[in-house]
C-alpha positions in Angstrom: -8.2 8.2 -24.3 -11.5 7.8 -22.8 -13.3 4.7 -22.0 -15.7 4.2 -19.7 -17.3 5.9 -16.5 -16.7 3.5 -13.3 -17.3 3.7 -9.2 -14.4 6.2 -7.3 -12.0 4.2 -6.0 -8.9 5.4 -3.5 -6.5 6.9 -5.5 -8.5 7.6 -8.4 -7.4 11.7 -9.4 -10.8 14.1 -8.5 -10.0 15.4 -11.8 -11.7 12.2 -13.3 -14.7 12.8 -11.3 -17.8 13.1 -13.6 -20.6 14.9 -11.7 -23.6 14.9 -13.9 -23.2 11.2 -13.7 -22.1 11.3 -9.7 -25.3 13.7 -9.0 -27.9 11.4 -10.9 -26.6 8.2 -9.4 -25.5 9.5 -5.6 -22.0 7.7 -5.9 -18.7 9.3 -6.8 -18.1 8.2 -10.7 -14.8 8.7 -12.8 -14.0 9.1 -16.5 -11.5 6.2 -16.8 -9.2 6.2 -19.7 -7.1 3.7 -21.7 -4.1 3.6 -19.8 -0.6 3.8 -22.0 1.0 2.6 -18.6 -0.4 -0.2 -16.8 -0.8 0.4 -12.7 1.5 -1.3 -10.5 1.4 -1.4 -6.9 4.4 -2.2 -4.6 3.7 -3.6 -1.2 7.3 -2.8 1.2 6.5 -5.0 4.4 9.4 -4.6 6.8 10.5 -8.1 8.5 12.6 -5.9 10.9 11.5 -6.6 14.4 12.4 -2.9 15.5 9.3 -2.0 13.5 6.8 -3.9 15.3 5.9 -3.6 19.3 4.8 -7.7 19.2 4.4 -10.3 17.1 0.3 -9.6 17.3 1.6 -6.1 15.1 3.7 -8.4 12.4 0.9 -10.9 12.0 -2.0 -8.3 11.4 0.8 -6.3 8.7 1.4 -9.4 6.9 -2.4 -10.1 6.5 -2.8 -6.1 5.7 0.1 -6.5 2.7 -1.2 -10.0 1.4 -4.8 -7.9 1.4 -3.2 -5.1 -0.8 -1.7 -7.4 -3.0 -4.9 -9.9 -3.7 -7.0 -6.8 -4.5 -4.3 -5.4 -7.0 -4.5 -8.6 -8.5 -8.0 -9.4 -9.0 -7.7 -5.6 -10.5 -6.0 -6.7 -12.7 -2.7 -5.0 -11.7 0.9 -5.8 -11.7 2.0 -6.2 -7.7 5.2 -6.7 -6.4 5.9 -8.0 -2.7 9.0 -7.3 -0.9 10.4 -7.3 2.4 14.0 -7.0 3.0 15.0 -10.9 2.6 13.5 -10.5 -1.4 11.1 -10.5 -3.4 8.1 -12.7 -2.6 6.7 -14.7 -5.6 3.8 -12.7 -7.0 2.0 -13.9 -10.6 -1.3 -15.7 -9.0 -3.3 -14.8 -5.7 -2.0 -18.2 -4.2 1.6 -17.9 -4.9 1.5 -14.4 -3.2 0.0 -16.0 0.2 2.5 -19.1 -0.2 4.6 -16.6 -0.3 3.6 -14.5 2.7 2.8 -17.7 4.7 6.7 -17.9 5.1 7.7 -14.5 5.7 8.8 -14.2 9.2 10.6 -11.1 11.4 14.8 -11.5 10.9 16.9 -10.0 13.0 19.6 -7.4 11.8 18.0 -7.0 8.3 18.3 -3.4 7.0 16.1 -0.8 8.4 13.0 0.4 6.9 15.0 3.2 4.6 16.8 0.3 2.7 13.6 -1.5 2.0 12.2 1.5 0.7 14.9 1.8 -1.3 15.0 -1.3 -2.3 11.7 -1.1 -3.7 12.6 1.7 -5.9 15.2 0.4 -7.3 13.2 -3.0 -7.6 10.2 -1.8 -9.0 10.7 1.9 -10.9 7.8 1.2 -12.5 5.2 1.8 -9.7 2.1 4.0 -9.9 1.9 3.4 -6.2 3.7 2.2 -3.4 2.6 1.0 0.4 4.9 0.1 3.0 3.3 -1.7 5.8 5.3 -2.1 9.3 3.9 -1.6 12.6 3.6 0.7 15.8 7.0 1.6 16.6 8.3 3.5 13.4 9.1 6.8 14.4 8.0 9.8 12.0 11.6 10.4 10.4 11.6 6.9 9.6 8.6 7.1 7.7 10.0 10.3 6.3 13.2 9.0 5.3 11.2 5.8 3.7 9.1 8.5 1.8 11.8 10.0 -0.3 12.7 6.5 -1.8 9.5 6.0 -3.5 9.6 6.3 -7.3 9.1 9.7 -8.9 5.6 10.2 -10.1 3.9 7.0 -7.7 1.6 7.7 -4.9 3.6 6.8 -1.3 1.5 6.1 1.6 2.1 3.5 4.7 0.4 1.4 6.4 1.0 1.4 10.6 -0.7 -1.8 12.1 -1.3 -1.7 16.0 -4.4 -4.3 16.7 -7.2 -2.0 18.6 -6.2 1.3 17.2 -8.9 3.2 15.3 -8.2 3.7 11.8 -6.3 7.2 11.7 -4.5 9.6 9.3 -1.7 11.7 9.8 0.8 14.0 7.4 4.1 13.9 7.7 6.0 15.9 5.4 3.8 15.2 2.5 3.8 11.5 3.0 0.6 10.1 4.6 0.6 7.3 6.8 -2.7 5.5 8.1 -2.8 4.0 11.2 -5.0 0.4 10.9 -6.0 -1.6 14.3 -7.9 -4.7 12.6 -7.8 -6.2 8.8 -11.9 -5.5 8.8 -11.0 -1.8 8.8 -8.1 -1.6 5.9 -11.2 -0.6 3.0 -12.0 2.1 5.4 -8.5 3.4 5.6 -7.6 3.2 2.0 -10.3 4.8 0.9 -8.7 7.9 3.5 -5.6 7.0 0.9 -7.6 9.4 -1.4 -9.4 11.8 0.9 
């Protein structure tokens, strides 16, 4: 049911836009309703070092998954951080950076396919899911990664490469954003919903 009118925010469905109110106050607005299922955003961040070209690339994804996850939760969202040694603590904003403080790249862990389904399995529930890796994952990866996330949930990943302009490709339905410094990731999710 309805509830209140709010700022656009990426991801929000255009269907929700009101534009007598967007018109009057020059700022997308959206009819938001009383949710019967809460949002829940799962954050995949591969620990696989085939993903990443450096270790520059893995630093900067960490910092762009720990980002995701402290905005879900001062949201007010469920979040769920996972990489392919486990799940990383979640509950407060602090327990999710302990948590990422200690996540490091592991040799021989499953590629970026298991993670992502993994997550699906892990977390069924999510409205949306972001996997975060870096420069070197090839298109079919990121294909193959797509067709694990939960039916229904929005998909999208996150490509970190420090000193690439923020970017947005297609492929095969899934979107993946391209972000060059942690500055720049409320630019590129708000592409998330272009």
């Amino acid at each position: 049911s309805f509830h209140a009118l709010r700022e656009y925010v990426a991801g929000d469905d255009r269907r929700s836009i009101h534009w007598k109110t967007t018109a009057r106050t020059g700022r997308l607005m959206v009819r938001q309703y009383t949710d019967t299922r809460r949002s829940h955003l799962a954050v995949a961040l591969s620990v696989n070092p085939a993903d990443y070209a450096d270790p520059e690339e893995f630093e900067l994804a960490v910092s762009v998954a720990g980002s995701l996850a402290l905005q879900a939760v001062r949201e007010e969202k469920g979040v769920t951080v996972l990489t392919q040694a486990g799940v990383l603590p979640g509950g407060s904003g602090q327990r999710l950076l302990d948590g990422l403080a200690g996540v490091e790249l592991i040799d021989g862990v499953a590629p970026l396919r298991d993670l992502a389904r993994t997550t699906g399995a892990t977390v069924p529930e999510a409205s949306a899911v972001a996997f975060v890796a870096g420069s070197t994952v090839a298109a079919d990866q990121w294909q193959r990664a797509s067709a694990e996330v939960p039916l229904g949930a929005l998909g999208f990943a996150l490509a970190c490469h420090p000193g690439t302009e923020p970017a947005r490709r297609t492929i095969a339905d899934f979107l993946v954003l391209a972000v060059g410094e942690l500055g720049a990731l409320g630019l590129v999710m708000r592409r998330v919903g272009a």
